[in-house]
PDB file of the backbone (N, CA, C, O) and the ligand in Angstrom, with CONECT records:
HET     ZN  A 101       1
ATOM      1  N   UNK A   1     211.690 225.110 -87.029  1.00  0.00           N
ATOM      2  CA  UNK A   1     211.371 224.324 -85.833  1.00  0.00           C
ATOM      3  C   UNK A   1     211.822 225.074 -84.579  1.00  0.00           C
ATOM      4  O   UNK A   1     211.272 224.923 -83.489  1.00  0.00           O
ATOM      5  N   UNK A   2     212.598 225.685 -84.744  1.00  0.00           N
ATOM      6  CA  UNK A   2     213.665 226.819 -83.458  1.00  0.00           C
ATOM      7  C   UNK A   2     212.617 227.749 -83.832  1.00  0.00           C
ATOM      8  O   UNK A   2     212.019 228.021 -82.791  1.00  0.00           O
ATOM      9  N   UNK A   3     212.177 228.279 -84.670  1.00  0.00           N
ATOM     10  CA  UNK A   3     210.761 229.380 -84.153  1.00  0.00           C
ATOM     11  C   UNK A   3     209.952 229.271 -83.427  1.00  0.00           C
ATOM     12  O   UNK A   3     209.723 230.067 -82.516  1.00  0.00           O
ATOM     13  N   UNK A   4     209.028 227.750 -83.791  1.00  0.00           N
ATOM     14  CA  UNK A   4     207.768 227.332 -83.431  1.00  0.00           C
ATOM     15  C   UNK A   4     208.441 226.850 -81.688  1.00  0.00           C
ATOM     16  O   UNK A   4     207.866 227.005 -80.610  1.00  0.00           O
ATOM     17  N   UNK A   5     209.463 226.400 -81.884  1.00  0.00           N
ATOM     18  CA  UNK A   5     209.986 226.147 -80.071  1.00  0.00           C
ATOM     19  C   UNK A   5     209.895 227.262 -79.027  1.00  0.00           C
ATOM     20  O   UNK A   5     209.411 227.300 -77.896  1.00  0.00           O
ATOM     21  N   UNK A   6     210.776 228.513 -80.098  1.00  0.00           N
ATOM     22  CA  UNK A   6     210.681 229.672 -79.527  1.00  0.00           C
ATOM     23  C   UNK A   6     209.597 230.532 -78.778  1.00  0.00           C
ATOM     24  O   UNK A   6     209.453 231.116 -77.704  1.00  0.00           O
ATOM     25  N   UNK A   7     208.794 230.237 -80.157  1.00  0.00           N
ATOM     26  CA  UNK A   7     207.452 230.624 -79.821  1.00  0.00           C
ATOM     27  C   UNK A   7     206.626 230.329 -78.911  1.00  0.00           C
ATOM     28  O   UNK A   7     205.960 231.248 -78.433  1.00  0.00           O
ATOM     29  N   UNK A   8     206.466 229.132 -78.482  1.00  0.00           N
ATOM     30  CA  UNK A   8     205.905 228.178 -77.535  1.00  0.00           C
ATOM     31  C   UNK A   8     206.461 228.611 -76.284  1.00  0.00           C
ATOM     32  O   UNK A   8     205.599 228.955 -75.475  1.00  0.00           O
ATOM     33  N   UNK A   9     207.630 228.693 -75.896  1.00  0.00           N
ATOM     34  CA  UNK A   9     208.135 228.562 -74.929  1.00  0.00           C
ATOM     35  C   UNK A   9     207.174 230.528 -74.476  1.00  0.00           C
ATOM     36  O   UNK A   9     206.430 230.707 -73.511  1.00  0.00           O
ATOM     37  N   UNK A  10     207.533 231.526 -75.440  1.00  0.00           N
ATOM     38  CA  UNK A  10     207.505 232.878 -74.859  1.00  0.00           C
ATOM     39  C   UNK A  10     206.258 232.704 -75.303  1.00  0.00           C
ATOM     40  O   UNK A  10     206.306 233.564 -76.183  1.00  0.00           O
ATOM     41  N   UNK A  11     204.888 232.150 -75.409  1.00  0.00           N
ATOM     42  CA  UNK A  11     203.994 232.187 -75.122  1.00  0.00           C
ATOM     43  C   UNK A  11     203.478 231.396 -74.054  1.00  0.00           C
ATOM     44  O   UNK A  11     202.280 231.257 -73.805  1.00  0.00           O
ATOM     45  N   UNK A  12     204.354 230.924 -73.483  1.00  0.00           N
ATOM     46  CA  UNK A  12     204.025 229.594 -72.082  1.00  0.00           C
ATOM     47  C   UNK A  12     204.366 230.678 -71.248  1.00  0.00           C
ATOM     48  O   UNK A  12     203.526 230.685 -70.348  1.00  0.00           O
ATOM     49  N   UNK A  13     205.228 231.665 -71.075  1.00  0.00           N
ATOM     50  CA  UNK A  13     205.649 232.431 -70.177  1.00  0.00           C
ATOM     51  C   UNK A  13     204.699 233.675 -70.160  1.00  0.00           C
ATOM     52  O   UNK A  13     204.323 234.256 -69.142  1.00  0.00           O
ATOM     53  N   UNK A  14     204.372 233.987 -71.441  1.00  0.00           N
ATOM     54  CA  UNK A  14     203.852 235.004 -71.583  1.00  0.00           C
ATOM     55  C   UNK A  14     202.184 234.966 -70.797  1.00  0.00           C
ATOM     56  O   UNK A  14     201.598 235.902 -70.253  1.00  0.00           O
ATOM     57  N   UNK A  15     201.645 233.286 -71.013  1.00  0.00           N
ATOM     58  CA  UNK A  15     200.318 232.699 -70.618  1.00  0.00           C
ATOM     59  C   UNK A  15     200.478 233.174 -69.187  1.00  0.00           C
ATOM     60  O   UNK A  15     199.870 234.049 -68.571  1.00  0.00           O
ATOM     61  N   UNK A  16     201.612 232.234 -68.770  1.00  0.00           N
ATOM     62  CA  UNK A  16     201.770 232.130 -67.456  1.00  0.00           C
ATOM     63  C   UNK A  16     201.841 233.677 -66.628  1.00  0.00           C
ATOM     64  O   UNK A  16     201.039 233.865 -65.714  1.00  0.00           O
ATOM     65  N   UNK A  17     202.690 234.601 -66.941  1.00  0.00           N
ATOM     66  CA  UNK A  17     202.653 236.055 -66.170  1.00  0.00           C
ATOM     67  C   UNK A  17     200.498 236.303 -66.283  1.00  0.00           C
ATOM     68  O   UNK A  17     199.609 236.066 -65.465  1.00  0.00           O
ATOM     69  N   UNK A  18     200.484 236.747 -67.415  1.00  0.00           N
ATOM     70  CA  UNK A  18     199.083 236.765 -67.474  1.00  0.00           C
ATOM     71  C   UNK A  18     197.907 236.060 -66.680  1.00  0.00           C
ATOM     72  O   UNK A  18     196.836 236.597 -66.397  1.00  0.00           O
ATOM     73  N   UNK A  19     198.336 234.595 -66.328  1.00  0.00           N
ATOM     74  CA  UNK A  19     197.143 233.920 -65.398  1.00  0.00           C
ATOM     75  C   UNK A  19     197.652 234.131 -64.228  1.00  0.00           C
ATOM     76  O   UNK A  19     197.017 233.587 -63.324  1.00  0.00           O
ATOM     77  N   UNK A  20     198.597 234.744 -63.900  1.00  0.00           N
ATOM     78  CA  UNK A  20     199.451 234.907 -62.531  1.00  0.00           C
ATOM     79  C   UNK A  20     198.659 236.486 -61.698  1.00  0.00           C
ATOM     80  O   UNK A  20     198.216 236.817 -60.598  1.00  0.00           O
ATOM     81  N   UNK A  21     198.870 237.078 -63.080  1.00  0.00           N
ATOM     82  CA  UNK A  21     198.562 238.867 -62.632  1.00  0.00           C
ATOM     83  C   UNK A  21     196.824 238.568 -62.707  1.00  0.00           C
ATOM     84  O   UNK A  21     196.306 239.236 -61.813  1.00  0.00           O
ATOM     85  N   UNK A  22     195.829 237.824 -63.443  1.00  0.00           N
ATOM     86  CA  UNK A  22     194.912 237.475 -63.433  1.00  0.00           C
ATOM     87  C   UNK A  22     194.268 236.997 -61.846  1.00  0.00           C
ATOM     88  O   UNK A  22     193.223 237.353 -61.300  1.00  0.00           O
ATOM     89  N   UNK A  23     195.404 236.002 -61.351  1.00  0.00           N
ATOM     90  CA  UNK A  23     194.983 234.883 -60.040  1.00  0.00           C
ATOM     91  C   UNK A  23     195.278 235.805 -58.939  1.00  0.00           C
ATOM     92  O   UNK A  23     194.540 235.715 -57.958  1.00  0.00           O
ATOM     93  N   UNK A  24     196.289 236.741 -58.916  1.00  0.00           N
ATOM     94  CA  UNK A  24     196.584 237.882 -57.800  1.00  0.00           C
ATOM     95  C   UNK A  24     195.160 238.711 -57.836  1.00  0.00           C
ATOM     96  O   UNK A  24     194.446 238.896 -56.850  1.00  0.00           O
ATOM     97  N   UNK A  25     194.932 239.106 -58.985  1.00  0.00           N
ATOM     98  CA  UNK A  25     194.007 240.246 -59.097  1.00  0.00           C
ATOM     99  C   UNK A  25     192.881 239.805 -58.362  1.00  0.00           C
ATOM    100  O   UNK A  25     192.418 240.425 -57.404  1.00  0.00           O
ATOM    101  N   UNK A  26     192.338 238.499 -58.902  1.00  0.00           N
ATOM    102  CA  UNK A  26     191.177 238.169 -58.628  1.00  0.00           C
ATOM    103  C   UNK A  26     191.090 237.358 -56.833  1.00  0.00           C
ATOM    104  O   UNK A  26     190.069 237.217 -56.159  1.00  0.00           O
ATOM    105  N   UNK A  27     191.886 237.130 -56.625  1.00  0.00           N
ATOM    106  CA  UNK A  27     192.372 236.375 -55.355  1.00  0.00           C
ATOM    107  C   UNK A  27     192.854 237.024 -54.648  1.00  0.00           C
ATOM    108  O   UNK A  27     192.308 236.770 -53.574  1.00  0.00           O
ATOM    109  N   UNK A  28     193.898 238.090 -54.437  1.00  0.00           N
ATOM    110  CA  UNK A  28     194.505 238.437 -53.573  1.00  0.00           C
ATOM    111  C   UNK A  28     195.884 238.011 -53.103  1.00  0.00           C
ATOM    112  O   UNK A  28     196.806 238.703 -52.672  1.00  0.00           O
ATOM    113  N   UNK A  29     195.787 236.567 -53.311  1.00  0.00           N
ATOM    114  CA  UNK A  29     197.192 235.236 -52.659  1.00  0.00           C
ATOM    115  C   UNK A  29     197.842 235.656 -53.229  1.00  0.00           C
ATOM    116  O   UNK A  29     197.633 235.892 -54.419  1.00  0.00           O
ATOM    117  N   UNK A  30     199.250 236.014 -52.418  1.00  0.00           N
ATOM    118  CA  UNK A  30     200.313 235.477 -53.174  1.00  0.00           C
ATOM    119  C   UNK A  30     200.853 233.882 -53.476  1.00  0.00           C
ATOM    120  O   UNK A  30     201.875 233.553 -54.079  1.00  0.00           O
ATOM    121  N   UNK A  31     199.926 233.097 -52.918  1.00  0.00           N
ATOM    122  CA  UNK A  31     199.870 232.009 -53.046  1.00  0.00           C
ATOM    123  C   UNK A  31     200.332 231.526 -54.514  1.00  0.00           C
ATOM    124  O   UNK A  31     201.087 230.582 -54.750  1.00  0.00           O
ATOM    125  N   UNK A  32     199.775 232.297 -55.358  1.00  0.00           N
ATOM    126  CA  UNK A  32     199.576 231.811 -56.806  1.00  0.00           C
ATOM    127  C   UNK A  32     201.201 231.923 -57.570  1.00  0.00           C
ATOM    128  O   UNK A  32     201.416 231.224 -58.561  1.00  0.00           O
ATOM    129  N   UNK A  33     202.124 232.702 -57.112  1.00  0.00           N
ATOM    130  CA  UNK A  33     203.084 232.917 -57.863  1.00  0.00           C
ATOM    131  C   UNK A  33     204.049 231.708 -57.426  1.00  0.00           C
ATOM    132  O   UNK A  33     205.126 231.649 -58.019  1.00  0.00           O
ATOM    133  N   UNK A  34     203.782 230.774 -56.484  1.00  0.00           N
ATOM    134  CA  UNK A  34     204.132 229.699 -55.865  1.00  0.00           C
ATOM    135  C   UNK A  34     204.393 228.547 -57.518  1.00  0.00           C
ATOM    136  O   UNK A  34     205.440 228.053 -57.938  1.00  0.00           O
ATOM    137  N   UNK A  35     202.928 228.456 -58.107  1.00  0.00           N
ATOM    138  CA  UNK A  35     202.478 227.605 -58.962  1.00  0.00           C
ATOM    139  C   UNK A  35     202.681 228.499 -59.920  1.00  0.00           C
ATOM    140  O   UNK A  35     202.297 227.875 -60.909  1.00  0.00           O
ATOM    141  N   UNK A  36     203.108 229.789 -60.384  1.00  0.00           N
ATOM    142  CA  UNK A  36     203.570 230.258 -62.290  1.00  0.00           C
ATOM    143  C   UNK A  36     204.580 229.531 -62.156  1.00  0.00           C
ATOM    144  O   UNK A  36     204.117 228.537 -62.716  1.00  0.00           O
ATOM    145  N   UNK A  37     205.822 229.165 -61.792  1.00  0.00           N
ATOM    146  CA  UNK A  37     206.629 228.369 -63.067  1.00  0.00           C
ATOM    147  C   UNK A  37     206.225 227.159 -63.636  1.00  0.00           C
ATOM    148  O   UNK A  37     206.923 226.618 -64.492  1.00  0.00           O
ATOM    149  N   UNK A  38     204.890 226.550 -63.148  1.00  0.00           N
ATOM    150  CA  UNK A  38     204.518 225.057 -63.504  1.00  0.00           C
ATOM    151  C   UNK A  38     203.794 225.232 -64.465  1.00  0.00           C
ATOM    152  O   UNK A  38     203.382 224.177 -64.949  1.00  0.00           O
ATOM    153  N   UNK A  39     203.334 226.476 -65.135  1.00  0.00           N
ATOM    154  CA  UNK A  39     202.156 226.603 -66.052  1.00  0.00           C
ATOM    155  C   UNK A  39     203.367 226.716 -67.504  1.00  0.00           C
ATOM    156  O   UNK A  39     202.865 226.004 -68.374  1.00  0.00           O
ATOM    157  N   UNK A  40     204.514 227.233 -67.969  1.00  0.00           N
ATOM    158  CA  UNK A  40     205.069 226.881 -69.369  1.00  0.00           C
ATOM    159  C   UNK A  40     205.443 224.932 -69.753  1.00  0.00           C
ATOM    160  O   UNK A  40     205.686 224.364 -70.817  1.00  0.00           O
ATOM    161  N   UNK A  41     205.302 224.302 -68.028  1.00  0.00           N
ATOM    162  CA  UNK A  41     205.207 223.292 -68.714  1.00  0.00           C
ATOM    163  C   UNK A  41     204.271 222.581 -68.999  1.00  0.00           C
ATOM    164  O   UNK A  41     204.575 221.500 -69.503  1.00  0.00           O
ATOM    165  N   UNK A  42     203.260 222.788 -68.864  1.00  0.00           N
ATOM    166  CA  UNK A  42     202.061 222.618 -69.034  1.00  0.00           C
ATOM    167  C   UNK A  42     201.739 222.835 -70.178  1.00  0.00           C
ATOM    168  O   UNK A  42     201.820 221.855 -70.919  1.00  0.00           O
ATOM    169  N   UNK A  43     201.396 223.768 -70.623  1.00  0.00           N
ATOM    170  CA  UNK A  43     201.408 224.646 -71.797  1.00  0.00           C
ATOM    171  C   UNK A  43     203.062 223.925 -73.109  1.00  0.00           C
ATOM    172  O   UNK A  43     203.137 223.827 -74.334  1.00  0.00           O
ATOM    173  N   UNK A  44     203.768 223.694 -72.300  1.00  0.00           N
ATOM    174  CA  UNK A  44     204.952 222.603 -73.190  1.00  0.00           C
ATOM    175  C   UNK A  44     204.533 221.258 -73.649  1.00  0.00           C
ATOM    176  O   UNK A  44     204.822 220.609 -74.654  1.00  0.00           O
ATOM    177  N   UNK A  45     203.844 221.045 -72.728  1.00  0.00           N
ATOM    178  CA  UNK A  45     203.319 219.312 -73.228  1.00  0.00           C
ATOM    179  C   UNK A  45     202.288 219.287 -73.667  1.00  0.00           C
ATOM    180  O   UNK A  45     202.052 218.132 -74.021  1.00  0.00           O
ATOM    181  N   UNK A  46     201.481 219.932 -73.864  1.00  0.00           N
ATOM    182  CA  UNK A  46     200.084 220.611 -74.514  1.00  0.00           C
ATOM    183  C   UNK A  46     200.600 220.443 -75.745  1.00  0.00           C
ATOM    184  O   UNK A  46     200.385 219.524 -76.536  1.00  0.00           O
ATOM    185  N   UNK A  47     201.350 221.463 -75.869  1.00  0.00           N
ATOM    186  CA  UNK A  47     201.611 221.575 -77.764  1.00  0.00           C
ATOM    187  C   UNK A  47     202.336 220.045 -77.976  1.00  0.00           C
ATOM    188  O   UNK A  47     201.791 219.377 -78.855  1.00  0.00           O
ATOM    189  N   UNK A  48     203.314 219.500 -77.394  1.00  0.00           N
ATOM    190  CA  UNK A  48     203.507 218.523 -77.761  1.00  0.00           C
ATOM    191  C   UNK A  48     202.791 217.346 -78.131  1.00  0.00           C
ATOM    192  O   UNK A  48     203.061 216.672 -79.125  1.00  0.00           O
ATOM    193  N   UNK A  49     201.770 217.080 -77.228  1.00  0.00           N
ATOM    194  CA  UNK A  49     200.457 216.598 -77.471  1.00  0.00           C
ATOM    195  C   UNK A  49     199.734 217.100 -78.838  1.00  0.00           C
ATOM    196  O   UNK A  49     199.233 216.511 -79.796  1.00  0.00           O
ATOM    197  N   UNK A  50     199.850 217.970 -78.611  1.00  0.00           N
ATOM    198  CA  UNK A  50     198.652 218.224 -80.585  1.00  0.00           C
ATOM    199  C   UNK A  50     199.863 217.560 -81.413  1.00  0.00           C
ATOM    200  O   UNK A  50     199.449 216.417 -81.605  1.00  0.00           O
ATOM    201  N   UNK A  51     201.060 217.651 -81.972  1.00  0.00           N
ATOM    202  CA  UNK A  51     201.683 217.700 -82.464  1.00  0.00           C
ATOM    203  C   UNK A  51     202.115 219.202 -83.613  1.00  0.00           C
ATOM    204  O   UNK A  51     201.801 218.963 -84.779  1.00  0.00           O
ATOM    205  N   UNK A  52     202.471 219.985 -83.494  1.00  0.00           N
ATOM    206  CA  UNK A  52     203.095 220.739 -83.662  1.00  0.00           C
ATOM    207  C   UNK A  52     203.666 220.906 -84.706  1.00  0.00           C
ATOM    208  O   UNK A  52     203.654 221.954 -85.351  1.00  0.00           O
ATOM    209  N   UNK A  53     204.387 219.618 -85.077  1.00  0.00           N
ATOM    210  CA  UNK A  53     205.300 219.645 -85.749  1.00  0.00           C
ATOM    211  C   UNK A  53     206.811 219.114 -85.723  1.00  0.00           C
ATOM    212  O   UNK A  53     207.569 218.627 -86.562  1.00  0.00           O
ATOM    213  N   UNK A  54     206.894 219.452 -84.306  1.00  0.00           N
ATOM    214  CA  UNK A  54     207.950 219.591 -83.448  1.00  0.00           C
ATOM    215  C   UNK A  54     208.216 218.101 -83.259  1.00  0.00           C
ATOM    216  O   UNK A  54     207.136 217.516 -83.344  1.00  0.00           O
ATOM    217  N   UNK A  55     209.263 217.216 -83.027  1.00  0.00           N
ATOM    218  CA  UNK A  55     209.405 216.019 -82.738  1.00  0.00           C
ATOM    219  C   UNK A  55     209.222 215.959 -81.312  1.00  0.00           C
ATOM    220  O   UNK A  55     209.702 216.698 -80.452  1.00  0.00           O
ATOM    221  N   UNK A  56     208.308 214.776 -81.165  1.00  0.00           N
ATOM    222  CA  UNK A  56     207.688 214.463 -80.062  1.00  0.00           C
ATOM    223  C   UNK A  56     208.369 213.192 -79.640  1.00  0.00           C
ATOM    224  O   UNK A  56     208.158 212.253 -80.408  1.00  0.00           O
ATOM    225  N   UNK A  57     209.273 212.889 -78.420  1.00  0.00           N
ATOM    226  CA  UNK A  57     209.524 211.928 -78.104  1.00  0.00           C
ATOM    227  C   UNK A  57     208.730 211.145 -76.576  1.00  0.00           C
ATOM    228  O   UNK A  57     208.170 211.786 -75.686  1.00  0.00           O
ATOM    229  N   UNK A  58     208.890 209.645 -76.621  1.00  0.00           N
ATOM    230  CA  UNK A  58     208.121 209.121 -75.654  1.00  0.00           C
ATOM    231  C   UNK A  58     208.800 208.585 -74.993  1.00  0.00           C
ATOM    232  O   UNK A  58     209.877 208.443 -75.572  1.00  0.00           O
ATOM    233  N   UNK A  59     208.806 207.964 -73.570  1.00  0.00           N
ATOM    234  CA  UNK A  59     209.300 207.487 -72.706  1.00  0.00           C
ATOM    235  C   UNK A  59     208.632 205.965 -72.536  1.00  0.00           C
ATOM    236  O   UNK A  59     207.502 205.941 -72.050  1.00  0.00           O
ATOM    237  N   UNK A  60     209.178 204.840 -72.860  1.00  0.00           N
ATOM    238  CA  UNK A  60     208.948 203.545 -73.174  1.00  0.00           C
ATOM    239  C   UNK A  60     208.113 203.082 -71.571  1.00  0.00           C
ATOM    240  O   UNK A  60     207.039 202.491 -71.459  1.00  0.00           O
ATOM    241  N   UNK A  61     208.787 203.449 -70.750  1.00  0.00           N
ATOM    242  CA  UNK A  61     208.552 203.167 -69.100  1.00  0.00           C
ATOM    243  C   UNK A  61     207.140 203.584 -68.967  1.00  0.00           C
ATOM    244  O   UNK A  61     206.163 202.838 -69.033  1.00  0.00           O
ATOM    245  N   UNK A  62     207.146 205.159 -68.728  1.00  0.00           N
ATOM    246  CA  UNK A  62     206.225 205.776 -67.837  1.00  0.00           C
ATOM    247  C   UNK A  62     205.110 206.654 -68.901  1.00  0.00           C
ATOM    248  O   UNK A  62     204.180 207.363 -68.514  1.00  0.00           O
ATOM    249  N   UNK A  63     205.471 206.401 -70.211  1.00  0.00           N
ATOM    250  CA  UNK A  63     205.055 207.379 -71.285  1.00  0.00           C
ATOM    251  C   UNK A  63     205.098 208.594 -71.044  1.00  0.00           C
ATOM    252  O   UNK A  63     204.153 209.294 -71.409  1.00  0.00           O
ATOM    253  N   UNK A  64     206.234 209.178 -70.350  1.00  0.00           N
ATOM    254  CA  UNK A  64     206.418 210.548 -70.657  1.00  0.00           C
ATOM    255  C   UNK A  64     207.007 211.247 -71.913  1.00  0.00           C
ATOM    256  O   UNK A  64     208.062 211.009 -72.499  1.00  0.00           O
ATOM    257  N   UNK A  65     205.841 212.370 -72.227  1.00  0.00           N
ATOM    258  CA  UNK A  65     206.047 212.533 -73.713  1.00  0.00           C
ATOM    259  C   UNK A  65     206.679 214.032 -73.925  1.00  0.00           C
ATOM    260  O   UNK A  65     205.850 214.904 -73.667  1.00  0.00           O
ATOM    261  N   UNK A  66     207.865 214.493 -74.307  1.00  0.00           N
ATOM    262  CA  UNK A  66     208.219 215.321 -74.655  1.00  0.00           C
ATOM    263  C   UNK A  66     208.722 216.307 -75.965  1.00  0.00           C
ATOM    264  O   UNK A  66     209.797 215.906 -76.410  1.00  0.00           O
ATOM    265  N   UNK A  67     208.267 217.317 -76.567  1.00  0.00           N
ATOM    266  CA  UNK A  67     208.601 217.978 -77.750  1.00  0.00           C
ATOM    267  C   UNK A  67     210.020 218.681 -77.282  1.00  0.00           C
ATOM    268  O   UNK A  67     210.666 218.736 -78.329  1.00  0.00           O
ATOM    269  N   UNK A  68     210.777 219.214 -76.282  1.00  0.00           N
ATOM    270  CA  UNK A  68     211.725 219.384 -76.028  1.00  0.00           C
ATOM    271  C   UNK A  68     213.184 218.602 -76.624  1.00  0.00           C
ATOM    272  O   UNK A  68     213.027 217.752 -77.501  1.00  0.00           O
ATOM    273  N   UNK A  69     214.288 218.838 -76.239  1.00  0.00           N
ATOM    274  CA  UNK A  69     215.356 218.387 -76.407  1.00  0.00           C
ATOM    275  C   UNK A  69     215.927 217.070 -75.334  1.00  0.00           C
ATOM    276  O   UNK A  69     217.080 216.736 -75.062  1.00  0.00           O
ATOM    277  N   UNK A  70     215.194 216.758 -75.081  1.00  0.00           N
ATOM    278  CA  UNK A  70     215.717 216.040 -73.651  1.00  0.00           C
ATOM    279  C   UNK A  70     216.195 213.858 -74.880  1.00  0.00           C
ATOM    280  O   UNK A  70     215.961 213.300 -75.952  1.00  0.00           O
ATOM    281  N   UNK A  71     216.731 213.703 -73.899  1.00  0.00           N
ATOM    282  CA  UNK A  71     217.147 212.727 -75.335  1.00  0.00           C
ATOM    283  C   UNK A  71     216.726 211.537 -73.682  1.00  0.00           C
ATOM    284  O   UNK A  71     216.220 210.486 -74.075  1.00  0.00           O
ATOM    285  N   UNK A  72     216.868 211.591 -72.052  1.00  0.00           N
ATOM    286  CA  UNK A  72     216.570 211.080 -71.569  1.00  0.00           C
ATOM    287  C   UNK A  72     215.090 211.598 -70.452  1.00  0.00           C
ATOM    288  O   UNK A  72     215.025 212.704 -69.914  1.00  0.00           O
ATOM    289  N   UNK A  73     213.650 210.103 -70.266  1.00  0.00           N
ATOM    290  CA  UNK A  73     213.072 210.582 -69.332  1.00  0.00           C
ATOM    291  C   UNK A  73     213.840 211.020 -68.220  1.00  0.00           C
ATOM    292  O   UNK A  73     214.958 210.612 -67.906  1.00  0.00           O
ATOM    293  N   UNK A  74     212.785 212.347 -67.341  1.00  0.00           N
ATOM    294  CA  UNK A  74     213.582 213.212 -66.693  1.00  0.00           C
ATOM    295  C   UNK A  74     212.964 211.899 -65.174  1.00  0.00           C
ATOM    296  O   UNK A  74     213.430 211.837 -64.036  1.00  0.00           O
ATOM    297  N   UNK A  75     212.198 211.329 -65.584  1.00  0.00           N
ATOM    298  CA  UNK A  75     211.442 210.464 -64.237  1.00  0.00           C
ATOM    299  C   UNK A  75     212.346 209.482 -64.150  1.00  0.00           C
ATOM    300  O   UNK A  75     213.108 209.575 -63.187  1.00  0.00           O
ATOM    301  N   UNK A  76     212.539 208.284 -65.090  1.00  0.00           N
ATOM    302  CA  UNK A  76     213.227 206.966 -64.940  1.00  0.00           C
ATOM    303  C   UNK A  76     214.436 207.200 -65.527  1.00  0.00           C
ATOM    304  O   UNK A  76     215.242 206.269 -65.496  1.00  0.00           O
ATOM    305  N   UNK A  77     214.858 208.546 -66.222  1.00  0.00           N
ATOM    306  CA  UNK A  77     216.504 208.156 -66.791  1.00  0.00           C
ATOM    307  C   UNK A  77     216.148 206.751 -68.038  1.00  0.00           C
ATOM    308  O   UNK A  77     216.996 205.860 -67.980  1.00  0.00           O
ATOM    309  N   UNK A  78     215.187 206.559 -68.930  1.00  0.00           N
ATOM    310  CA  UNK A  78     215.486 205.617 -69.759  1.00  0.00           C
ATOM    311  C   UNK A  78     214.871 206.743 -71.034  1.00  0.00           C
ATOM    312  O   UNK A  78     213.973 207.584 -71.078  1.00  0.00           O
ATOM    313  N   UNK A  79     216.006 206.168 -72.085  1.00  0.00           N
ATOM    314  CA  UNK A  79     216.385 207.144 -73.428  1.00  0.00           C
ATOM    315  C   UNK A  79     214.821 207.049 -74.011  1.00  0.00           C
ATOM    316  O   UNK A  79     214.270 205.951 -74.093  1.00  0.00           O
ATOM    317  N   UNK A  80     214.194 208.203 -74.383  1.00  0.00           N
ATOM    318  CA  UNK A  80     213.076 208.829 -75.140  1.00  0.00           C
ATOM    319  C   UNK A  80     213.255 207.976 -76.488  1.00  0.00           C
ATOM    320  O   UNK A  80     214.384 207.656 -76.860  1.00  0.00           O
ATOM    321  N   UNK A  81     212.168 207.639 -77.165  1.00  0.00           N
ATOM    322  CA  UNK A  81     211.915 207.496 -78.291  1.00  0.00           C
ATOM    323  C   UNK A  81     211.022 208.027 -79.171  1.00  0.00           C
ATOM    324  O   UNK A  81     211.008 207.646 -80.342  1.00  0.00           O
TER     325      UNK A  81
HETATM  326 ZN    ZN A 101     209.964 207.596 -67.913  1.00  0.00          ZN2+
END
């Protein structure tokens, strides 16, 4: 389960440099490196969404759904299930 986490995470980063050097290339902006750190979580709740494998917890409130370690939503502070 610490692989498939592993994995995920250095392919969220790995996505992310790649659509970054992609969005410069093709754009010019440095605008774009503004928005790479938002793309591993993206790419985090993605896999959590398919299910993975990985334990997927939910947020009773707001349904925020996380495969991470987080034991509380990061929005309302009420404990994941
Ligand atoms: Zn919540």
């Amino acid at each position: 389960m610490v692989g498939s986490r592993t994995a995920t995470a250095v392919g969220g980063v790995a996505g992310s440099l790649f659509l970054t050097g992609a969005l410069y290339y093709y754009t010019g902006q440095l605008l774009v490196f503004l928005a790479a750190p938002f793309v591993p979580l993206l790419f985090h709740r993605r896999a959590g969404d398919a299910g993975d494998g990985a334990e997927v917890r939910t947020c009773p409130v707001c349904g925020y759904a996380s495969a991470a370690d987080h034991a509380y939503c990061p929005h309302d502070g009420t404990k994941l299930e």
